[in-house]
C-alpha positions in Angstrom: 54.1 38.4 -1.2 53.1 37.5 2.3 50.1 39.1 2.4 48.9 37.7 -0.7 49.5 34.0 0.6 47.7 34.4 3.8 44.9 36.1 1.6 44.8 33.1 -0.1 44.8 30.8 2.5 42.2 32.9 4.5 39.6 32.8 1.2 40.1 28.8 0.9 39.6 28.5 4.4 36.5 30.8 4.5 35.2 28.6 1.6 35.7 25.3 3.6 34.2 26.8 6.4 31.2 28.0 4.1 30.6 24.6 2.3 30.9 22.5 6.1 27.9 25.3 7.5 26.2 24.5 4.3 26.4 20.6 3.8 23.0 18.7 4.4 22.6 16.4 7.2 23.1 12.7 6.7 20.2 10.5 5.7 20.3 7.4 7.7 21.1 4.2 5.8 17.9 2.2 5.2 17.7 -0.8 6.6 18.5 -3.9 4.5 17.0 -6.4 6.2 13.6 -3.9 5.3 14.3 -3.9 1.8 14.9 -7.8 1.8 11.2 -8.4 3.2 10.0 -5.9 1.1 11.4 -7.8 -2.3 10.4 -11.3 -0.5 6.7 -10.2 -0.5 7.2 -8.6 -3.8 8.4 -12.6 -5.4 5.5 -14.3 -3.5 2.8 -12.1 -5.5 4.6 -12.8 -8.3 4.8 -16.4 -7.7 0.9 -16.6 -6.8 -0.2 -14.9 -10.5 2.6 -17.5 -11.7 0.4 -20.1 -10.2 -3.0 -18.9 -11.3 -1.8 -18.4 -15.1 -0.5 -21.9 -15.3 -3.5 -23.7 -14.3 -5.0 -22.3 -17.2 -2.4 -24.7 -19.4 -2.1 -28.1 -20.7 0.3 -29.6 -19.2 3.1 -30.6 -21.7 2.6 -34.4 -20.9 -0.8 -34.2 -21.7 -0.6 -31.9 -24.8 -1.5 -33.3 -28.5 0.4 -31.5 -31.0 -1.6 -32.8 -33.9 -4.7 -31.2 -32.5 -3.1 -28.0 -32.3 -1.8 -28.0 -35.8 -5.3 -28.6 -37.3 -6.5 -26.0 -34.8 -4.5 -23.4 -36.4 -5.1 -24.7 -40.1 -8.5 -24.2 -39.7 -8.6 -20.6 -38.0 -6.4 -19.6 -40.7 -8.3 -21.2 -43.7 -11.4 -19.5 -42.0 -9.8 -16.1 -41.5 -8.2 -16.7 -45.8 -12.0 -17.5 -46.7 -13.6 -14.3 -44.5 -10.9 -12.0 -46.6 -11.1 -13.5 -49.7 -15.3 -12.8 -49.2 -16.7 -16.3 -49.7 
């Protein structure tokens, strides 16, 4: 009974050996402070095509609402009147 134990205990040991020789080597951490410039410069882009699409808006304060309205009416009664062939 013994022998059987110290079998045993010689196969897990040979296995823990086997899987430590085996293991990869550690990949360094990557630096945060890299990733955090990385992201900051990644927002600014973002915030510049922000920037350059909004210009193309009315502003809210100077937007008429009734203008818009009949601008809509109209393309639609245009696109009913193309359809309907007249």
């Amino acid at each position: 009974m013994d022998k059987r134990f110290a079998w045993l205990g010689g196969g897990v040991g040979a296995l823990a050996v086997w899987r430590w020789l085996r293991r990869q080597p550690r990949k360094p951490a990557p630096d945060p402070a890299e990733s955090l410039r990385a992201k900051l410069e990644e927002s600014r882009a973002l915030v510049d095509e922000r920037d350059a699409f909004e210009e193309g808006e009315t502003p809210v304060d100077q937007a008429d609402p009734n203008t818009r309205r009949r601008s809509v009416h109209d393309q639609a009664r245009a696109r009913l009147d193309e359809l309907r062939g007249e």
